[in-house]
Structure formats: C-alpha cells, structure tokens
C-alpha positions in Angstrom: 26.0 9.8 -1.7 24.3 7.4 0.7 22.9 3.8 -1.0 19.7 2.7 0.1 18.2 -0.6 0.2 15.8 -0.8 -3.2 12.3 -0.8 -2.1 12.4 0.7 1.3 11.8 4.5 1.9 13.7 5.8 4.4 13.0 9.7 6.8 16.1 11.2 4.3 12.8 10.7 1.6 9.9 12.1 3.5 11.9 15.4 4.3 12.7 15.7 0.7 8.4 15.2 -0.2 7.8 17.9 2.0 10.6 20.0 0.8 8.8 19.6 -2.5 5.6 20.0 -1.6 7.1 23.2 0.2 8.7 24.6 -3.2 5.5 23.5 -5.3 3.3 25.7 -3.0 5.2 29.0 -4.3 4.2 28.1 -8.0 1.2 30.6 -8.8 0.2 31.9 -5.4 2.4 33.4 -2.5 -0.5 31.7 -0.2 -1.0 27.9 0.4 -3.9 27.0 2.5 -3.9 23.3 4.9 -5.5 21.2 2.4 -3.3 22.0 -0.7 -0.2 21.1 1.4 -2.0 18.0 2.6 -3.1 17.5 -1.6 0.1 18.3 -2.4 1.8 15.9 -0.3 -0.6 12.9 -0.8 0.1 13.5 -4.6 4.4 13.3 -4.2 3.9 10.7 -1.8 2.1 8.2 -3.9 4.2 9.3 -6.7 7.2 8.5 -4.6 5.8 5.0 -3.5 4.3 3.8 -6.7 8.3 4.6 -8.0 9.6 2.5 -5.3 7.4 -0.1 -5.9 9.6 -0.6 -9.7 12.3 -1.4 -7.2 13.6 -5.3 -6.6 12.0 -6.7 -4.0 13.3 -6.7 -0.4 15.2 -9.3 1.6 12.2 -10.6 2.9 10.7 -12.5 -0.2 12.2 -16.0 0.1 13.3 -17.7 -3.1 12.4 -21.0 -2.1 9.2 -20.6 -1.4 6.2 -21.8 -3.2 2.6 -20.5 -3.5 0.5 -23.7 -2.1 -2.1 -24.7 -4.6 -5.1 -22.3 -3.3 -8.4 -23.7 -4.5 -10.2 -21.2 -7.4 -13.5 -22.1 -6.0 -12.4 -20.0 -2.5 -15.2 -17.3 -2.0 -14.4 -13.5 -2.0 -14.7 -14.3 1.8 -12.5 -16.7 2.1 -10.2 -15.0 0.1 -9.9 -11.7 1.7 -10.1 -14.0 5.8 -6.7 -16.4 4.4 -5.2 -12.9 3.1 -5.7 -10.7 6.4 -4.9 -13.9 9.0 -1.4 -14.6 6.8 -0.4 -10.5 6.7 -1.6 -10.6 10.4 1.0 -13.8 10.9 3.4 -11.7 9.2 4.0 -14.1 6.4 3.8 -12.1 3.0 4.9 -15.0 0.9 1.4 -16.6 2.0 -0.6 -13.3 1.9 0.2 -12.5 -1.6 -0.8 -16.1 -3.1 -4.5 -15.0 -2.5 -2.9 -12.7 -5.6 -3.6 -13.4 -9.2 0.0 -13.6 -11.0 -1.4 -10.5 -13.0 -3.3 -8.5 -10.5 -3.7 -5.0 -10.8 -3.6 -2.7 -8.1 -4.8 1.1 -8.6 -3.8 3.5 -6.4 -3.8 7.6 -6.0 -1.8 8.1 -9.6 -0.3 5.2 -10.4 -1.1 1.3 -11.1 0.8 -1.5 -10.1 0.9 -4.5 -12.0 1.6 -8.5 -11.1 1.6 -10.3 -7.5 5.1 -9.1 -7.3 5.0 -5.6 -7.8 1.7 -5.5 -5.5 3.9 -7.4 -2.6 6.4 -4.7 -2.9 4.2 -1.9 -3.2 2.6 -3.2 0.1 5.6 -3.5 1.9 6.5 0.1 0.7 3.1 1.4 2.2 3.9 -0.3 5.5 7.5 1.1 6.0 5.8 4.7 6.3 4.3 3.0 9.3 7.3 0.9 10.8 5.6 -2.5 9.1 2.5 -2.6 11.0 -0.6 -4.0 9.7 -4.1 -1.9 9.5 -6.6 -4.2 10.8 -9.8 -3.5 9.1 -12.4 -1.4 10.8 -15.4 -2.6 8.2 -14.9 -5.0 5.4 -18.7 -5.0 3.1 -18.9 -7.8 0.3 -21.0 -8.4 -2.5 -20.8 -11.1 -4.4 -16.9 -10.9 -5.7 -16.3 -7.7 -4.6 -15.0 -6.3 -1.0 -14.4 -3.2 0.6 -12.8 -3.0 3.8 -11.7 0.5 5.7 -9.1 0.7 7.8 -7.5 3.5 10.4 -3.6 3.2 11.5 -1.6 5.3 13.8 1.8 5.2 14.8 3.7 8.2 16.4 5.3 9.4 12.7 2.4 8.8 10.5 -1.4 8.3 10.4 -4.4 7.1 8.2 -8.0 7.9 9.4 -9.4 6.9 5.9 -8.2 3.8 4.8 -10.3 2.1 2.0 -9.1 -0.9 -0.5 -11.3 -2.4 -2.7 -10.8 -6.3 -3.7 -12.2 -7.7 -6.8 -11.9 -11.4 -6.3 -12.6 -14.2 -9.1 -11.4 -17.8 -9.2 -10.1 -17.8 -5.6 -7.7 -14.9 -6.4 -7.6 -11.1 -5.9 -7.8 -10.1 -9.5 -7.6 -5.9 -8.7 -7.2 -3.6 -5.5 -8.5 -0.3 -5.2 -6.3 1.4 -2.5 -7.1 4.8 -0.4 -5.3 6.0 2.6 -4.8 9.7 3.5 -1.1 9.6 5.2 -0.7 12.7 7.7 2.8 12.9 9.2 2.6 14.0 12.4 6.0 16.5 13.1 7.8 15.9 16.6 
C-alpha cells in the first residue's frame, strides 16, 4: 500500500474519482450524458477534498509563526487586498490571518470549519492545480460582503467559473462561499 502525505491529493486519487464516477454512471441508466459525468465528478471531487481537508496540515504551516495583530477596523477592502497580495507572495501563514479563528467556509457539499481547516482546505484546492493562485477576474463589494470570480488553467485541470464569496466583519473573513467547476483535461 503506498502512504501519502496527509492533506495532499495526489493523480493515484483523481483516476480513482473518475473510476467512480465511471461505476456511478451504470446505477439506473445504461446511458450517461456530458453533464452527469461532469455532476458526477464535481460531486466526488468536493467530497474527496472537503475529506482531505480533516487531514493534519502540510509541512508548509510553520509552527513558529504568529498571526501579526491585524486591526478589526480593516474594511472588507482591505481585508480581501492584504489576503490576495500575501497568497500572491506565497505566504499562507499571512494570508489566512485575514481568517477569523472560527471561520466558516461552505463549499459544494461540505463546510469547513476554523482558520485552520480553511488553510488546508485551500491548499488542497490548489494541488489540483500544481499550487497556483487564481487571480481574480472581478471582485464586487458591498458593504461587508465580496464576491470575486476567478478563471485558472493549467495543462491537467481548469476552472472557467470560479466564484467565492467573503463575508468580512471586524477586520476578519468571518465565512467563504466557494464555487469552481474543475474540468480535467485528459492527455
């Protein structure tokens, strides 16, 4: 049996999804159109990602560091700008104190819950695309809340509909709507 590093999904995972989705397609009809496959596979993917976001964090969390003391009169602006310019630095640690310790994050069939559980959710979501960061293509707020939509492509996997929603109250993201439509594209 191979061991895998907790937290990380790895090609051996996606093959079974789609060997699953593959089997669940003969349940009740001989005939599976495009879009259940692509249902079908959105559904045992989040269900696979929102399980390995349970897992212990990755080696990148460092256990030294320290959330600096973020100001809870930061605007949802401010917020969501320190947030995308530390993820787009590539420091995590930074980009999840914009967090509230007991965020909630709601995604296609499952919720995560805590700053911790969202960081390793995230890092989950960006391992189907070899770590790299969507850069928004819109972000709309109102008042506390923003919505920002996103595309990302890599040469394994793509997202054409990319949509979080932030709530944000006393300088923190408080909850996070996520949607993103991962097609694998086959070699």
């Amino acid at each position: 049996m191979e061991k895998h590093e907790a937290g990380v999904i790895r090609p051996q995972m996606c093959i079974l999804v789609l060997k699953i989705c593959a089997a669940s397609a003969h349940v009740g009809s001989t005939l599976m159109t495009i879009s259940n496959f692509s249902a079908r596979l959105m559904f045992v993917m989040s269900l696979l990602v929102a399980g390995q976001s349970l897992a212990s964090p990755k080696k990148d969390k460092d256990p030294a560091f320290e959330c600096p003391k973020l100001s809870k009169k930061l605007s949802a602006e401010e917020v969501f700008t320190g947030r995308m310019e530390a993820l787009l630095d590539g420091d995590l640690d930074l980009a999840f104190c914009y967090y509230a310790e007991d965020a909630v994050i709601v995604l296609p069939g499952s919720v995560v819950q805590g700053r911790e559980q969202a960081r390793i959710a995230f890092m989950n979501f960006g391992s189907v695309f070899g770590g790299l960061i969507p850069h928004p293509s819109s972000v709309t707020i109102a008042g506390d809340v923003v919505l920002a939509t996103f595309s990302l492509v890599t040469p394994h996997a793509s997202v054409q509909d990319g949509a979080d929603t932030f709530v944000i109250r006393d300088g923190r993201i408080q909850a996070q709507t996520v949607h993103a439509s991962i097609v694998f594209h086959v070699p």
